[in-house]
C-alpha atoms as an extended CHARMM CRD file, in Angstrom:
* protein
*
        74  EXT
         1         1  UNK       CA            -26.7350000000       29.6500000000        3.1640000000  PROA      1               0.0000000000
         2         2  UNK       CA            -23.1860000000       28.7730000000        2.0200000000  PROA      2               0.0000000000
         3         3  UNK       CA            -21.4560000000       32.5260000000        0.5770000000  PROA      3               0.0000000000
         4         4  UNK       CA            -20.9930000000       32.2110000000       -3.4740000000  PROA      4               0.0000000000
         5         5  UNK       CA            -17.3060000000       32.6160000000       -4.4610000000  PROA      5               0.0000000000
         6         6  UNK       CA            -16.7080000000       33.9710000000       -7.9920000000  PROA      6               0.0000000000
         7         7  UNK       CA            -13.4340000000       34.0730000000       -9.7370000000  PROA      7               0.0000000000
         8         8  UNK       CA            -12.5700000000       37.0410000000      -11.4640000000  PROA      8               0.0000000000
         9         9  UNK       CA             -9.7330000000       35.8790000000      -13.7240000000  PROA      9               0.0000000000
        10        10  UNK       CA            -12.5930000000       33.7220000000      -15.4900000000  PROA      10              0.0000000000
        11        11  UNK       CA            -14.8540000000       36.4930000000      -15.7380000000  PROA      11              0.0000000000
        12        12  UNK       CA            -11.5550000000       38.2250000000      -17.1990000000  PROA      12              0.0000000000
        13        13  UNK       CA            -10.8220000000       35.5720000000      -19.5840000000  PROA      13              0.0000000000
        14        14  UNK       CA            -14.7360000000       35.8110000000      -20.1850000000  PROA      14              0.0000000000
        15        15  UNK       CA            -14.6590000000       39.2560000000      -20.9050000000  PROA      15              0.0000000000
        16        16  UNK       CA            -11.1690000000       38.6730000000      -23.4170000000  PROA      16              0.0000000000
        17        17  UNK       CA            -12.8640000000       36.2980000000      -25.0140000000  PROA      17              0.0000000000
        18        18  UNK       CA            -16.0330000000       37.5900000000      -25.5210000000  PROA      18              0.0000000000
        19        19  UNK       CA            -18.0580000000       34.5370000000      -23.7830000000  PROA      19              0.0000000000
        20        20  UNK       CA            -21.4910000000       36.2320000000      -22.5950000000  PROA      20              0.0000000000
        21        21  UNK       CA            -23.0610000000       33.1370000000      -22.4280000000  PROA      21              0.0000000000
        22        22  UNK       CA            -20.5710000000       31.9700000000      -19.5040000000  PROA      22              0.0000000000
        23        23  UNK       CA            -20.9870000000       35.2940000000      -18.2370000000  PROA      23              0.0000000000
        24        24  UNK       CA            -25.0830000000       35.4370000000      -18.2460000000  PROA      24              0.0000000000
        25        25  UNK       CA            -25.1730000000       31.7030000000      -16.5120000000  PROA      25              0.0000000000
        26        26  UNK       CA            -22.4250000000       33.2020000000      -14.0050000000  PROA      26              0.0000000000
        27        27  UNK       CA            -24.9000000000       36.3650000000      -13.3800000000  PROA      27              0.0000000000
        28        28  UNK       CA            -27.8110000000       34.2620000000      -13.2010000000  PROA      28              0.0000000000
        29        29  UNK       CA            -26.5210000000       31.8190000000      -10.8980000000  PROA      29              0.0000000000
        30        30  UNK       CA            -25.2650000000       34.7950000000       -8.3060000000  PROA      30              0.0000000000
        31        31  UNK       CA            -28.6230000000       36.8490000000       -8.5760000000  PROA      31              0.0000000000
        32        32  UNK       CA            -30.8610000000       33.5440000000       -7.6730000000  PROA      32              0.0000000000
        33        33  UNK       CA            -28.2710000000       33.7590000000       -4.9610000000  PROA      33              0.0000000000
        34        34  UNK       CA            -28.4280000000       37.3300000000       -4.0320000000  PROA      34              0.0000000000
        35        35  UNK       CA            -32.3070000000       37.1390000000       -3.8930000000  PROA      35              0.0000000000
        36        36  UNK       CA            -31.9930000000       33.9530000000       -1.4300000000  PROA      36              0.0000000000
        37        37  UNK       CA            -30.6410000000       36.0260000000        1.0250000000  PROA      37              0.0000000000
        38        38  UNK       CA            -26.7260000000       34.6730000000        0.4730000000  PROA      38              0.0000000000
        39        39  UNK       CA            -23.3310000000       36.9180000000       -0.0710000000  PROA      39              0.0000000000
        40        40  UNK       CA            -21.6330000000       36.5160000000       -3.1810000000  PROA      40              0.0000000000
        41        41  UNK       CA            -17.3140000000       36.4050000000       -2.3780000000  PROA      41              0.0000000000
        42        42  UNK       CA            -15.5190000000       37.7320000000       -5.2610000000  PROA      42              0.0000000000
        43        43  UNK       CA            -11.7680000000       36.0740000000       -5.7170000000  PROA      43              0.0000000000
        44        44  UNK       CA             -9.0440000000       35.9040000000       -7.5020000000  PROA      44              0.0000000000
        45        45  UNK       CA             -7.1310000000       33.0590000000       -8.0580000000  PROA      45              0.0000000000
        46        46  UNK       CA             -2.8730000000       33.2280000000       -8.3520000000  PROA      46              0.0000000000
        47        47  UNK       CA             -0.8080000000       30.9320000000      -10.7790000000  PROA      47              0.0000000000
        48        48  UNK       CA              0.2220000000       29.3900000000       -7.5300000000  PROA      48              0.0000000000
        49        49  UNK       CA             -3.2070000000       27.6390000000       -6.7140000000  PROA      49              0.0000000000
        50        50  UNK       CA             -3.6680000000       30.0840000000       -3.7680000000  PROA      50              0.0000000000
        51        51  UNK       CA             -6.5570000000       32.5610000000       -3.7140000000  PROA      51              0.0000000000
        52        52  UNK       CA             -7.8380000000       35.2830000000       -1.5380000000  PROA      52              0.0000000000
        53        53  UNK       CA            -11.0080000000       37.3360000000       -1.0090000000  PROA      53              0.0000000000
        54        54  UNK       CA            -11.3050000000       41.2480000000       -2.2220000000  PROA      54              0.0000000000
        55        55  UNK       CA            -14.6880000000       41.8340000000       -2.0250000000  PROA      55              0.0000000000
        56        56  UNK       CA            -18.0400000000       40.9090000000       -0.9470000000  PROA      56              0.0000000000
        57        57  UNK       CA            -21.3300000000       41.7280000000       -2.7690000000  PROA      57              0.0000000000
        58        58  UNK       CA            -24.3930000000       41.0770000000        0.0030000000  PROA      58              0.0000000000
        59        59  UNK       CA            -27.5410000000       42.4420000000       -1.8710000000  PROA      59              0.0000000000
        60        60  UNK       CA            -28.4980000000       42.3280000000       -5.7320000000  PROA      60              0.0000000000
        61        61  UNK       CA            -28.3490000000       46.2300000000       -5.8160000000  PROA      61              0.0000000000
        62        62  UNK       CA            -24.4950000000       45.4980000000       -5.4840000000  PROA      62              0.0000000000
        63        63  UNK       CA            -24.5700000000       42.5580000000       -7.6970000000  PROA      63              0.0000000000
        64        64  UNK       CA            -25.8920000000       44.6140000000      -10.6170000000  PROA      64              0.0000000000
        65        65  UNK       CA            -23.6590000000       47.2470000000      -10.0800000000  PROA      65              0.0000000000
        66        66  UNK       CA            -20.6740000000       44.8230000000      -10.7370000000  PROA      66              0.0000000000
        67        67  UNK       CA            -22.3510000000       43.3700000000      -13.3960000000  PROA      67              0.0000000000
        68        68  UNK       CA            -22.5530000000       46.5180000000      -15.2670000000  PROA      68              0.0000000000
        69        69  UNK       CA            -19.1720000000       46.9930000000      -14.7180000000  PROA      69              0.0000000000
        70        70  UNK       CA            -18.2090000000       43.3640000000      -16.4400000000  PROA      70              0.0000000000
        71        71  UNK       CA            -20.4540000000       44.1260000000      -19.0490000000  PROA      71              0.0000000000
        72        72  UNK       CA            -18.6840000000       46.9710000000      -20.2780000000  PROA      72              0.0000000000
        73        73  UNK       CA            -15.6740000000       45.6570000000      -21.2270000000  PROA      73              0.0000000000
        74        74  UNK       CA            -17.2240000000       43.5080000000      -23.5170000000  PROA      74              0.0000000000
């Protein structure tokens, strides 16, 4: 199973703007992932195209844990 990537300055701008609906599909999308056994990559993406990888999330117990964490800026 391919790893998930998941850019953070959207979920920022997400979290700004106060989109949950981007945000739930986002969640969703990574827990069905989570549950199928695959590792979710979260990245962040510069203003000069590059990105790079800061973390890794490998089970849903982690997933939820930075979901809650999203969620609370909101």
């Amino acid at each position: 199973m391919e790893d998930l990537l998941i850019n953070v300055t959207e979920i920022e701008e997400w979290q700004t703007i106060g989109d949950e609906s981007s945000l739930n599909r986002l969640f969703k999308k990574a827990r069905v992932h989570a549950i199928g056994g695959g590792t979710i990559i979260l990245i962040r993406k510069n203003k000069d195209g590059s990105s790079y990888a800061f973390d890794k999330l490998s089970n849903e117990a982690d997933l939820e844990e930075y979901r809650k964490k999203v969620y609370k800026y909101i």
